[in-house]
C-alpha positions in Angstrom: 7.8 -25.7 -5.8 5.4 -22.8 -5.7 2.9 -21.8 -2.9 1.1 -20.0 -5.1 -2.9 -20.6 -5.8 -3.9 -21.9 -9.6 -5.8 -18.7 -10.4 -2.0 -16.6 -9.0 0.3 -18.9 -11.1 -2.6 -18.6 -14.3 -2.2 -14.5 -13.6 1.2 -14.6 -13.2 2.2 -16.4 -16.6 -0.1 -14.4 -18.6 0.7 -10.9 -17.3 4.4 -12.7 -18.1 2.8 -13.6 -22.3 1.6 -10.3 -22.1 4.5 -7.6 -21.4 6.6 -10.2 -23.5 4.5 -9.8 -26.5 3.9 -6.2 -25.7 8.0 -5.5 -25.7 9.3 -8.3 -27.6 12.9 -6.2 -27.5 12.8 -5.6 -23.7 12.8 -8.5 -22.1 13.1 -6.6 -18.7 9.6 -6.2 -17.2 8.8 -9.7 -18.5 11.8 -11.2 -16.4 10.7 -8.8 -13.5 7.2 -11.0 -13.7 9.8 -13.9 -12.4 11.8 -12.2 -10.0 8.3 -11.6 -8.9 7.2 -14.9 -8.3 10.6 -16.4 -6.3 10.1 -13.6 -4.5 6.4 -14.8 -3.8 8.0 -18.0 -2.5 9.6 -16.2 0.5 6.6 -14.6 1.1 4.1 -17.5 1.1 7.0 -19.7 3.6 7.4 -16.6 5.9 3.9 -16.2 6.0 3.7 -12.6 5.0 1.5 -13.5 1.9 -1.5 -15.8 2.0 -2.0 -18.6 -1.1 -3.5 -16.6 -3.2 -1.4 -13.5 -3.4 1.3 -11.8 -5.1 3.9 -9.3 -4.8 3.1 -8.8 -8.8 -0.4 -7.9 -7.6 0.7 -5.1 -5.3 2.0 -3.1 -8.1 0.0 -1.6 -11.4 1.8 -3.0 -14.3 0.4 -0.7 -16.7 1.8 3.5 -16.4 -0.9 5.0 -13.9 -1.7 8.6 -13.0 -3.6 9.4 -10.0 -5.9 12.5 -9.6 -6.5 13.8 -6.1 -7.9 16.6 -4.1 -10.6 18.5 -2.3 -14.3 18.7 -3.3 -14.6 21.3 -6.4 -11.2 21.6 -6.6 -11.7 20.6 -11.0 -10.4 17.5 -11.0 -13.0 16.3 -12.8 -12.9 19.5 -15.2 -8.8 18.7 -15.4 -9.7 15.5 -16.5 -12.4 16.0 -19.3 -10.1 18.5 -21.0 -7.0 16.3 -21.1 -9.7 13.4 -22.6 -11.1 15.8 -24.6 -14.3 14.4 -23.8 -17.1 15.0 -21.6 -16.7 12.2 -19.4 -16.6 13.0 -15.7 -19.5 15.2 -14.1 -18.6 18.6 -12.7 -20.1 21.2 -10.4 -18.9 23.2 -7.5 -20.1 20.8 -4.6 -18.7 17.2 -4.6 -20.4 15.4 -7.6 -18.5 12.3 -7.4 -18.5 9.9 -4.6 -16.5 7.1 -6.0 -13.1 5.8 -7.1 -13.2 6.3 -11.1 -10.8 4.2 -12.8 -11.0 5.4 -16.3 -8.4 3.3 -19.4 -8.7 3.7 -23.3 -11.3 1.7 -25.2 -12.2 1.1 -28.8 -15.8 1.5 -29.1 -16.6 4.7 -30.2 -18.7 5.8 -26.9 -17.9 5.6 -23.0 -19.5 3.2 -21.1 -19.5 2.6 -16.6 -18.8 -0.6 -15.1 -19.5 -1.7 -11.8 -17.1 -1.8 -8.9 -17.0 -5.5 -9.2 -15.0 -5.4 -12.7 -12.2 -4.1 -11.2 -12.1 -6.2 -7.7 -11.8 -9.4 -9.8 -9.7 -8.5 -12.7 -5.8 -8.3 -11.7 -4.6 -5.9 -14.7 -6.4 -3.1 -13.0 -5.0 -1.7 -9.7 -8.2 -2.5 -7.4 -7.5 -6.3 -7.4 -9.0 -8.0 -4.6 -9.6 -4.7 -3.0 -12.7 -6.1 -1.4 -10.9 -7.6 1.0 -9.6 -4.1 2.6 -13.2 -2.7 2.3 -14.9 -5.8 3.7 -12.5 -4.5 6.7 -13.9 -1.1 7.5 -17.4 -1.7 6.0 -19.7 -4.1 7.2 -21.7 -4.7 4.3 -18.2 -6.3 3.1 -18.2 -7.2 -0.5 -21.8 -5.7 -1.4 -20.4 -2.2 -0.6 -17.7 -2.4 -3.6 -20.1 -0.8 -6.3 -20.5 2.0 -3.3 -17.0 2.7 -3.6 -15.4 1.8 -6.8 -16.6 2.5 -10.8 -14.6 1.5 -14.6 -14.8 4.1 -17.1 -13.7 3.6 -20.9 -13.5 5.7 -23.3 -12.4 6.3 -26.6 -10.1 9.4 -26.4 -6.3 8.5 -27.7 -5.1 10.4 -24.8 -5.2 7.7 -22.2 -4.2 5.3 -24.7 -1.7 3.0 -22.6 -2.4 4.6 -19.4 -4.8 4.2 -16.7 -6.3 7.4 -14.9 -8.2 7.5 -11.5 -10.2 10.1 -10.2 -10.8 10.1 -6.4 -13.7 11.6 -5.2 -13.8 14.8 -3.0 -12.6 14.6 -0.1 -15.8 16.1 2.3 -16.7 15.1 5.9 -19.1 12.0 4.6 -19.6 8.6 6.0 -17.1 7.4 3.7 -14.4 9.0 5.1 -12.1 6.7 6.6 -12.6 3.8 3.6 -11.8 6.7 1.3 -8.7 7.5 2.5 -7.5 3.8 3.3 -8.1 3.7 -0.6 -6.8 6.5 -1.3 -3.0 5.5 0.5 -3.5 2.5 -2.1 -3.5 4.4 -5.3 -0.5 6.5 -3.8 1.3 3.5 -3.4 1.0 2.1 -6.9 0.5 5.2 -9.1 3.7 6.5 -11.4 2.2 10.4 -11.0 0.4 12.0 -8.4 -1.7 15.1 -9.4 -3.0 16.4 -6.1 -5.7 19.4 -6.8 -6.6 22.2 -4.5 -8.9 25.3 -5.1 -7.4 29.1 -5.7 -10.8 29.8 -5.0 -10.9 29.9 -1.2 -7.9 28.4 1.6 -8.3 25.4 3.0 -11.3 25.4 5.5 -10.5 24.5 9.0 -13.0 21.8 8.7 -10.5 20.0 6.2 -7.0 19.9 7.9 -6.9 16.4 8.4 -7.5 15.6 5.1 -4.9 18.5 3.5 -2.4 16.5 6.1 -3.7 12.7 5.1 -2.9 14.5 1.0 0.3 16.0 1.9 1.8 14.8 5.0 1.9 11.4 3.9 4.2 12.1 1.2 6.5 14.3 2.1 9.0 11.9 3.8 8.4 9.1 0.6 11.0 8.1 -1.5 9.0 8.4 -4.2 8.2 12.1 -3.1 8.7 13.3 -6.7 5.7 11.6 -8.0 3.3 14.0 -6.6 2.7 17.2 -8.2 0.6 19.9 -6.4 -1.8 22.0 -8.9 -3.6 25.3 -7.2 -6.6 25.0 -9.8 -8.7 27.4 -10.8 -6.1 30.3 -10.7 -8.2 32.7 -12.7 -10.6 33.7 -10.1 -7.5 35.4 -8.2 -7.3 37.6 -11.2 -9.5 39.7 -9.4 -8.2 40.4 -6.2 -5.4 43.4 -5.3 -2.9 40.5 -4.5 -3.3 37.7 -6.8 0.2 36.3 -5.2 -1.3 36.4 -1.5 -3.8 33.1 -2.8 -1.0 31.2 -3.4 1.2 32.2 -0.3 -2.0 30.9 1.7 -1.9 27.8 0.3 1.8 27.4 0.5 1.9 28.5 4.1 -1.0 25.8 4.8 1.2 23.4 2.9 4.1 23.8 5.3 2.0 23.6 8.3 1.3 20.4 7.4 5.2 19.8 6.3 5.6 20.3 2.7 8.4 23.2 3.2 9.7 22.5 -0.8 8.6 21.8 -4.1 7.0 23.3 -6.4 3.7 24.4 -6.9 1.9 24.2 -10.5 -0.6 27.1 -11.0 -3.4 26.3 -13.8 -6.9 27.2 -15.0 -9.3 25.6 -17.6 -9.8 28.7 -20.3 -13.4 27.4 -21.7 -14.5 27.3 -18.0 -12.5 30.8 -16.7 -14.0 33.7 -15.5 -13.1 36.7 -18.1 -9.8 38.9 -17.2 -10.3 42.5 -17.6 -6.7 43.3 -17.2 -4.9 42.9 -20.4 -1.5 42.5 -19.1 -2.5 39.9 -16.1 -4.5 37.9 -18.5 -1.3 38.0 -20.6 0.5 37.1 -17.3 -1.9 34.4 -16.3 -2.3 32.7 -19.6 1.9 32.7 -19.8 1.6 30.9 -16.2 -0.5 28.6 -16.8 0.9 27.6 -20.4 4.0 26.9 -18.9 2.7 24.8 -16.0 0.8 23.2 -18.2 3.4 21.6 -20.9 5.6 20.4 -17.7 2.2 18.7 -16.6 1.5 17.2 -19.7 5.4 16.5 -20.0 6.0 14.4 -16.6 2.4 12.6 -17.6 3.8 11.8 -21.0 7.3 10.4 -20.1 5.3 7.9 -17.4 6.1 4.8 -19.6 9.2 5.2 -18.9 9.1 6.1 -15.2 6.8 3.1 -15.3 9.4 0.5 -16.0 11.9 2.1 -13.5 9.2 2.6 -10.8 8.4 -1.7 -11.3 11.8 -2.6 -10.5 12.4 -0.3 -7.6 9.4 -1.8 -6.5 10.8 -5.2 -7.1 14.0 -4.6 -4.9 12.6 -2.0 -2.2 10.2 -5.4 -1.6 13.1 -7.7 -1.5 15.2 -5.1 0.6 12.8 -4.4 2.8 11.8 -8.1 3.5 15.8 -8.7 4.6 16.4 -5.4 5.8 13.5 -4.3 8.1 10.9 -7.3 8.0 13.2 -10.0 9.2 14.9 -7.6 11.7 11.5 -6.5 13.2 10.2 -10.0 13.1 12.9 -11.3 15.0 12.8 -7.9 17.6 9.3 -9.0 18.2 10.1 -12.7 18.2 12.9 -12.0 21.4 10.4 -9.9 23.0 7.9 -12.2 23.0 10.0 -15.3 24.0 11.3 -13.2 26.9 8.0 -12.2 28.0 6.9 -15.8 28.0 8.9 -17.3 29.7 8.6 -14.6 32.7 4.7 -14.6 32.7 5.4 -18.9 32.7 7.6 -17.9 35.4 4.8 -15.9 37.4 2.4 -18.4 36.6 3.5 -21.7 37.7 5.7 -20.2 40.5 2.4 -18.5 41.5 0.5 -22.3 41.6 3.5 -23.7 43.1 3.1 -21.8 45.9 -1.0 -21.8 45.9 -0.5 -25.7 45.7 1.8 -25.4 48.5 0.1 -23.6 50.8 -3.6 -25.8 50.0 -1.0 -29.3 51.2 0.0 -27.5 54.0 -3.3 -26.2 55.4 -4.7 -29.9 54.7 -1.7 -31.4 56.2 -1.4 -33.5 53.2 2.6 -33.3 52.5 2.5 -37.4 52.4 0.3 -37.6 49.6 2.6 -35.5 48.1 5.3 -38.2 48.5 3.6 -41.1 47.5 2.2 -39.4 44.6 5.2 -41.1 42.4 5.1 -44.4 43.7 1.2 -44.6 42.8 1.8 -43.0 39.1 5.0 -45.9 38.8 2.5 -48.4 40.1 0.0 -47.8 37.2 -2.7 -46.1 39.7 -5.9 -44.7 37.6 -5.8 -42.0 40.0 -2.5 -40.8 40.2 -2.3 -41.3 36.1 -5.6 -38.9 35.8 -3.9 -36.3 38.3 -1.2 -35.9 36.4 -2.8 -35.9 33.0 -4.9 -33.4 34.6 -1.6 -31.0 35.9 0.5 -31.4 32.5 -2.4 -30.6 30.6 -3.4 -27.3 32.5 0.4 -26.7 32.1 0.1 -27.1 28.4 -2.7 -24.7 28.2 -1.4 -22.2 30.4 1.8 -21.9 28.3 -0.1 -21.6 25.3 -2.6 -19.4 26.5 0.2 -16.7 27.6 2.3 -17.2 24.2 -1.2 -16.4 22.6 -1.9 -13.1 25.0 1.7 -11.6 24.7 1.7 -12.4 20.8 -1.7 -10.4 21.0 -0.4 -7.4 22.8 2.6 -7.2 20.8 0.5 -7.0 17.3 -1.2 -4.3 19.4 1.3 -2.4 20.1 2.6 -3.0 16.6 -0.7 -1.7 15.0 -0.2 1.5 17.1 3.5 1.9 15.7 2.1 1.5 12.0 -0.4 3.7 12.0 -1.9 3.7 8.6 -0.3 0.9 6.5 -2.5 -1.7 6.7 -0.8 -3.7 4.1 2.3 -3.7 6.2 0.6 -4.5 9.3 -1.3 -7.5 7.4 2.0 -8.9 6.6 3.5 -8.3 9.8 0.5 -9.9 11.7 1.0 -12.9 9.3 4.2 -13.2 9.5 4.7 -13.3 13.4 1.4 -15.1 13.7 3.0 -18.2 11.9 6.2 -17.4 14.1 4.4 -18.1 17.3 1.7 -20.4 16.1 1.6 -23.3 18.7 2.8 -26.2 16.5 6.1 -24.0 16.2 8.8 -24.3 19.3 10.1 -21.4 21.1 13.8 -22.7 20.5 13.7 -21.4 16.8 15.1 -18.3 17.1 14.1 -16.8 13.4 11.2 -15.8 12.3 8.9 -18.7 10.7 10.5 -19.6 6.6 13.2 -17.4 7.0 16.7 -19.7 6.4 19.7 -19.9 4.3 17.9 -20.6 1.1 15.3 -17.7 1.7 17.8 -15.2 2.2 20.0 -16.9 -1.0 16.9 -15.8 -2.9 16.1 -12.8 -1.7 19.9 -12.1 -2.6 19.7 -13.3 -6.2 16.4 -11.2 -6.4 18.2 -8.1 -5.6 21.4 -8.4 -8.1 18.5 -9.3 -11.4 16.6 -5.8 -9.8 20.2 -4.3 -10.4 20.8 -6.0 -13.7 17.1 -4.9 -14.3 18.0 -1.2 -14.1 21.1 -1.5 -16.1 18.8 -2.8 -18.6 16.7 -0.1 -18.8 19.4 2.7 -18.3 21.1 1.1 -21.5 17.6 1.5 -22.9 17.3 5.4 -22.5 21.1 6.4 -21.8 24.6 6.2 -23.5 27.4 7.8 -21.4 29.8 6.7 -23.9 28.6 8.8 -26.6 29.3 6.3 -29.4 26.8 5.6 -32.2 24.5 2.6 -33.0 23.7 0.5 -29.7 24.1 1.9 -26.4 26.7 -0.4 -25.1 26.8 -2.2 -21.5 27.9 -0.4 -18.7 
């Protein structure tokens, strides 16, 4: 039987109608939807999830391209020109200070939506996002519209995709949300296009956020998502050593750890200043043609990437609840019980001796011993002394599995760092672990048993089957005509 809420479950089976209608000959991402939701099961009896969430939610189910960067490094300009539209403002100071989530419509003109449309609709990947932002702003759910806009528009470009555009990364107020969002969209975008400006290096003022952009995905496994773009490439045209620009950047790349990769060099021509030089304009335009068709070419093939990048999610989520969740819960879990039962130790054996020393200075040692004869006989007294002891026992021993549970989370949250998603399911998790109703003779973490692991098994082989799927789909090492044939 499911844990999940009504409105999950009514999600769940029409994102299911929907990818089934939309591929009625791949069955794959539809079937996902269900690997999905057993794999919710775990979740909601481990405590990781609450009610109403989803793994299916932490994922964008439609192919998703993010655009990131500085202030004025042309995002926005990027953006109009691939829309072919005049849709996002430009200017050389930061214009924009909102998420833009921007998706294909049919009317014939673009219209803005408020924060709120995307917070409550789960096809767009801002669902529920109120809940992060209620936790570093304390206006809470009134501040979405502060943060997050919907953009449609008519251009066939973005047709089937879904395009956000962050806003520049300055020194404002906003800093801190921004970038929690930001580490969202990373997390469930198929392309990264992270933008920075030919026009000047990297100001000192901005190193934490070049290291936030780069640093944090340098050591993903999905590390090939992000592309970096040096923007606005024609302004070097002028300089003695146009090449010295782009060793500037690269060495502030690799103080920051990107040592590899490559790095895409463009320029918008209806917005470039003009090139004297005949044979560097030739050598710029060449450059930036060719850059540019590999752009357009990894943001073109993301449908496919999109598929593949839903089912490694599917089975890096089941791996890494059997793999590194359960293993950490139950680290924590031994480190807590241990700690327990020496502070109980300290404690009571601190009373004991407290109590001891108060019978001796009173002299009262045959009290002590008739205590148990009196409590036998029925004695109001004796029966509200004890009730008294056990229950200060009792809430001693839960007060100190409460404090150590406390300091480990702590201590945890320092670990993390960053990833508050993990840390929200880790705090969950070991939260329902230690709650007081549970005993401290259950050695696994809370939901975790033969059956849970069973599914999180089965869950892994369909993720496998999954990708055989799809590698039929797109692949046939055989060679042989007609139908690519199972491998």
């Amino acid at each position: 039987m499911s844990h999940s809420s009504t409105q999950i479950n009514k999600y769940l089976k029409s994102l299911q109608k929907h990818l089934a209608d939309e591929h009625p000959d791949n069955p794959t991402l539809a079937n996902a939807v269900k690997s999905f939701r057993k794999m919710d099961y775990v979740g909601h009896s481990m405590g990781l999830l609450n009610k109403d969430e989803s793994y299916a939610t932490c994922v964008t189910w439609w192919p998703m391209i993010a655009v990131l960067g500085t202030f004025s490094a042309g995002k926005s300009t990027y953006i109009n020109s691939y829309l072919d539209m005049k849709l996002q403002r430009t200017g050389n100071q930061a214009v924009d200070d909102k998420f833009t989530v921007i998706c294909y419509s049919r009317h014939n003109e673009a219209k803005t939506l408020p924060g709120i449309a995307l917070d409550a609709d789960p096809r767009f990947p801002f669902f529920q996002i109120s809940r992060s932002i209620e936790e570093i702003s304390e206006a809470g759910q009134e501040r979405i519209d502060a943060y997050l806009q919907l953009k449609t528009c008519p251009s066939e470009n973005i047709r089937g995709k879904i395009l956000i555009d962050s806003p520049g990364f300055d020194a404002d107020n906003q800093r801190a949300s921004t970038l929690r969002l930001t580490q969202h969209i990373i997390n469930l975008s198929d392309l990264v296009l992270v933008f920075f400006d030919a026009r000047h290096p990297e100001p000192k003022a901005m190193q934490d956020t070049l290291a936030y952009l780069v640093s944090a995905s340098v050591n993903r496994a999905d590390a090939n998502k992000f592309l970096y773009i040096l923007n606005q490439i024609d302004v070097t045209a002028q300089e003695d050593n146009p090449e010295e620009v782009v060793s500037a950047w690269q060495r502030s790349l690799a103080e920051v750890g990107l040592v590899t990769g490559r790095f895409y060099r463009i320029y918008n021509p209806a917005a470039a200043v003009p090139i004297a030089n005949p044979h560097i304009k030739e050598r710029f335009e060449k450059k930036r043609e060719e850059d540019m068709a590999d752009i357009n070419a990894r943001m073109h093939q993301i449908e496919v990437e999109r598929s593949y990048r839903i089912v490694g999610k599917l089975e890096q989520t089941a791996k890494g609840i059997k793999n590194q969740i359960v293993n950490k819960l139950s680290d924590m879990l031994k480190k807590w019980k241990s700690k327990v039962v020496l502070f109980d130790g300290l404690a009571f054996g601190t009373l004991a001796v407290l109590a001891g020393t108060a019978l001796t200075m009173n002299e009262s040692w045959g009290a002590l011993k008739t205590f148990p004869e009196e409590l036998m006989r029925g004695e109001i007294s004796a029966i509200a002394i004890a009730s008294f002891l056990l229950l200060s026992i009792i809430c001693i021993h839960f007060c100190i599995r409460r404090a150590v549970a406390n300091k480990l989370l702590k201590n945890l949250a320092n670990e993390i760092g960053n990833d508050h998603e993990a840390y929200k399911q880790y705090m969950q998790a070991f939260n329902k672990s230690t709650a007081a109703y549970r005993p401290m003779l259950l050695s696994g973490p809370a939901g975790w048993n033969d059956v849970a692991q069973q599914t999180i098994d089965e869950i892994i082989n369909e993720a496998n089957d999954y990708i055989q799927a799809l590698n039929d789909q797109f692949t046939n090492p055989s060679g042989n005509g007609g139908e690519n044939s199972q491998v």
